[in-house]
N, C-alpha and C positions, 0 to 999 in steps of 0.2 A: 378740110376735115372737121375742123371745128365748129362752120358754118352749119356744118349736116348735124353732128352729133347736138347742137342747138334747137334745130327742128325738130328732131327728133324728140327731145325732151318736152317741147311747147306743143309737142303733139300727143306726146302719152294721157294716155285718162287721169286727172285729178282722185285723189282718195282722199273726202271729207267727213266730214259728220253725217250727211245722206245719203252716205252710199250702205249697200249693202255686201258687207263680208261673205264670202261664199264659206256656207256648211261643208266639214266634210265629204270628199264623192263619197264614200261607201254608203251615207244616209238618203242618197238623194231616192235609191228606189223606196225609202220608208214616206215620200212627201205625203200627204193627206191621209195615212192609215191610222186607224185608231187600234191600238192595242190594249184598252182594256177590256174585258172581257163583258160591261154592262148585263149586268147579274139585276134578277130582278129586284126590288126591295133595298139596293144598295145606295149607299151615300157619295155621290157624286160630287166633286167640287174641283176650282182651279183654283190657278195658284200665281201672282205676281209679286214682283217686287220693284221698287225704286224706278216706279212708274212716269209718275207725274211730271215728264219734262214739257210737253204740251208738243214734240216735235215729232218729224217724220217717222223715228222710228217706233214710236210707241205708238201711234198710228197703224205702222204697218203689224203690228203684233197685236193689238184688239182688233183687227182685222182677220188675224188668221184664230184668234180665240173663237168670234163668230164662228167661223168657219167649223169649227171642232165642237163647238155648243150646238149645232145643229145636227153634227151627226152621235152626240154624245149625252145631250140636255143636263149637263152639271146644273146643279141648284142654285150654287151663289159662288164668288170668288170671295180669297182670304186674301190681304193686302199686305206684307210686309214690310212697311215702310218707305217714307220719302214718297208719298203720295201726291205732294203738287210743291216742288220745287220753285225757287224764286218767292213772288209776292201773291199774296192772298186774295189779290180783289174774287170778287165775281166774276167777272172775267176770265180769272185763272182756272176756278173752277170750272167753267166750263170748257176752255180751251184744252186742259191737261187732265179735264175726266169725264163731264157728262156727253160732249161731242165725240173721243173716241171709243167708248163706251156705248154708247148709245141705242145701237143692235141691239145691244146684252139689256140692258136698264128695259128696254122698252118689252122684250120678252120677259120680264118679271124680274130678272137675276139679280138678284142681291149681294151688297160687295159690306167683308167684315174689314174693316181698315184698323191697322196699327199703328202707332206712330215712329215716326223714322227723325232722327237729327235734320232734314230740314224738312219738319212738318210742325204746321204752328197748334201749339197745345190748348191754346184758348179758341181757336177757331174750328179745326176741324174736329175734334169730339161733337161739337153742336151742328158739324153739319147731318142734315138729316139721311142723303144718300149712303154714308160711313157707317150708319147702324151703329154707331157707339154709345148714343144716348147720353151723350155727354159726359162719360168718362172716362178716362185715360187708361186702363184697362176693366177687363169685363170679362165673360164666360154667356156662353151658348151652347145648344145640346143641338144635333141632328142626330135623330135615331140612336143608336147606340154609341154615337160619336161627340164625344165632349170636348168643345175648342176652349183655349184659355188664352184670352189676348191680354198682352205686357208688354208695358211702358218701360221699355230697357234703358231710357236715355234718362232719367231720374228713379232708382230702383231703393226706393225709401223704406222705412222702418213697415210702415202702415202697409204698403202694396205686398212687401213680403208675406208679412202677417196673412193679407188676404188672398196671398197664394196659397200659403200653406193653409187654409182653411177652404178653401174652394178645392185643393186639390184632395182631400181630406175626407172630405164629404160626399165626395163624385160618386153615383154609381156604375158610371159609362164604363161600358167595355173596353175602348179605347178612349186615352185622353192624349189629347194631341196643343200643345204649347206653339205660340209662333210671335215673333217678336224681332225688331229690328237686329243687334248687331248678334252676329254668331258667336257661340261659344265656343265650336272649333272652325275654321278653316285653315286651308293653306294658303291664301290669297295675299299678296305680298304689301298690299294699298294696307288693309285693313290688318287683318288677318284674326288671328280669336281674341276673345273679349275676356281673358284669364279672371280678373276681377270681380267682371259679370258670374262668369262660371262657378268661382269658388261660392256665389251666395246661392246661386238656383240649384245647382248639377246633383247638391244632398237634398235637397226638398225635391225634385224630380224624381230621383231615386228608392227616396223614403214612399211616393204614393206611387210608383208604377206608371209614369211617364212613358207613353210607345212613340210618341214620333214629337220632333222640332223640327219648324220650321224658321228661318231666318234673311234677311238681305243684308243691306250694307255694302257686301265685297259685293262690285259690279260684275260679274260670274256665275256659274251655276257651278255647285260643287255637291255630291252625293259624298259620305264618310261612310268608312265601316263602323258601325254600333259603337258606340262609345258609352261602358258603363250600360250594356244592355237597352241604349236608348236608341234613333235612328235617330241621325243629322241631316238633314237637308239648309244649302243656303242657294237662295236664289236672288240677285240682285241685278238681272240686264233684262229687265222686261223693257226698259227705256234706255239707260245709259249701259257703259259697258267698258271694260276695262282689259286689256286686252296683255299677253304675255306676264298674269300675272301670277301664276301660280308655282309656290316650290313643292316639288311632288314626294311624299312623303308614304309611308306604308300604311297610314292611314286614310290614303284619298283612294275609294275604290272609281270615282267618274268625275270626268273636271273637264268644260267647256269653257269658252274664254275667248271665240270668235265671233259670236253674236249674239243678238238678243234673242231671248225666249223666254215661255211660260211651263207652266207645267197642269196637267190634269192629274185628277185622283182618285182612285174610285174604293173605300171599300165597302167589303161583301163578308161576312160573318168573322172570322178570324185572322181573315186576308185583307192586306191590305196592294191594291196594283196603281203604280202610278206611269205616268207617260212624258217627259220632258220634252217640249218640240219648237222649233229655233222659227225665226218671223218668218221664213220660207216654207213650213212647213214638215220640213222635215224633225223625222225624230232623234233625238243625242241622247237619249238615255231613257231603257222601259225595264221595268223587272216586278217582281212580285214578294211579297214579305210576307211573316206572319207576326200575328199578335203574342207577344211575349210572354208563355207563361198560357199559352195555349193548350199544349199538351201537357 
C-alpha cells in the first residue's frame, strides 16, 4: 500500500512558479470579452503592476494585454511599481520589459512607470522607454484626464510640496494619482501604508483626487471609496501572492489566484474599467462616476 500511495504522489503534477492557477469557473465564459464600452473621444489606458520579473508569467500577461490592445487600442500603460526586479543591466531591461512588451512598444504604446521598492531610482527615471524624464515623480494630462506619478518609497518635504502644487493647479476633470505602496489594502504581506496615508489622503482630498491607483500587495484588490476617493491596488501583473487577503467591509473585489492586468477607459463623467487574469478571463468590470458630477 505504501508502495502505490508512493507512485501515486511521484505521479501527481508538480505546482511551481510556471504553472498557471486556474481563474475562477464562473469567469471562464468572460475569456477575451471586452467590456468597455470604447466611446468615441475617450481616454483609454492599462494598467500593470510589479511587473518586471522577466519570467513566464509576466510573459504570459503582456501577451494577453496584446491581445485586448488590439481589440481595444489603449494609448499607453501606467506602471505601478517594481518594474524590473533584481539587477539593472541592459539586459534586465530587456529581458523584463522591452522583449515582453514588445507587441505593445512596437504599435506606439507608451508606458508611464513609477517607482516601486525594488526599482532603481538613479537608473530607471533615465531610462527613455519609462517616460519619466528623469524624474522620480512627474504629471501628464490625456485629454481631460490628469495622471500624477509618486515616488511613495522616499515621500520628502520637496515632492510633497510639489504635490500639493501640481494638484492645486490642475484643471483636469479628473485627476487620477498612482504610486507604489497602497494606502489601503487588506492584503496580509503588505497591507496599507498608514503613514503614507496620513500625509497624502488630506492633500488628495483638499484638491478632489477621483481615483488611486497602487501595487505592492502581490493581488488585485478594488475598495469601496475611501474619503470619496476610488482605491484600486494592483500588484500580480508578474508576481503574485496568493491566500492573502483578510476580508473586511471595506474590500468590495479581491483576487489573489493569479496574475492580471487591468484596462481603463474614460468617457465624460464616467469612468469603466475591466480587470482580466493572464487567461483571459475577466475578475472584476464595473463602471463609476466622477465625483461631484452631478
Amino acid at each position: 500500500m505504501l508502495r502505490i500511495l508512493l507512485i501515486l504522489m511521484l505521479a501527481w503534477p508538480s505546482v511551481g512558479c510556471w504553472s498557471q492557477t486556474p481563474v475562477p469557473v464562473e469567469s471562464q465564459a468572460s475569456k477575451g470579452v471586452v467590456k468597455l464600452p470604447l466611446e468615441a473621444r475617450s481616454v483609454r489606458f492599462a494598467v500593470i503592476g510589479d511587473s518586471g520579473t522577466g519570467d513566464r508569467a509576466q510573459y504570459e500577461v503582456a501577451q494577453q494585454m496584446k491581445e485586448f490592445y488590439d481589440k481595444i487600442k489603449f494609448d499607453f500603460v501606467i506602471m505601478l511599481g517594481d518594474n524590473i526586479y533584481g539587477s539593472h543591466t541592459a539586459k534586465d531591461f530587456e529581458n523584463k520589459f522591452e522583449t515582453p512588451y514588445k507587441p505593445l512598444l512596437d504599435d506606439g504604446v507608451k508606458f508611464y512607470a513609477s517607482l516601486g521598492n525594488h526599482d532603481d531610482p538613479n537608473q530607471e527615471p533615465l531610462y527613455k522607454p519609462f517616460n519619466m524624464n528623469g524624474q522620480r515623480y512627474y504629471s501628464f494630462k490625456r485629454g481631460d484626464v490628469g495622471f500624477f506619478v509618486l515616488d511613495s518609497n522616499y515621500m520628502d518635504p520637496a515632492q510633497l510640496s510639489w504635490i500639493d502644487q501640481s494638484l492645486g493647479q490642475s484643471k483636469a476633470r479628473w485627476k487620477i494619482c498612482y504610486f507604489h505602496h497602497p494606502l489601503f489594502s487588506n492584503g496580509k504581506h503588505h497591507g496599507s501604508d498608514v503613514d503614507l496615508r496620513a500625509r497624502l489622503l488630506p492633500i488628495f482630498e483638499r484638491y478632489g483626487v477621483n481615483v488611486v491607483f497602487s501595487g505592492h500587495e502581490h493581488v488585485y484588490e478594488r475598495m469601496k471609496p475611501q474619503d470619496n476617493i476610488y482605491f484600486f491596488v494592483l500588484g500580480n501583473s508578474a508576481q503574485l501572492m496568493t491566500h492573502d487577503f483578510h476580508t473586511t467591509k471595506d474590500m468590495e473585489k479581491a483576487f489573489d489566484s493569479d496574475r492580471g492586468f487591468m484596462v481603463v477607459e474614460i468617457a465624460g463623467d464616467e469612468m469603466f474599467y475591466q480587470t482580466i487574469a493572464r487567461g483571459g478571463e475577466t475578475i472584476d468590470s464595473g463602471e463609476m462616476e466622477r465625483q461631484g458630477a452631478k
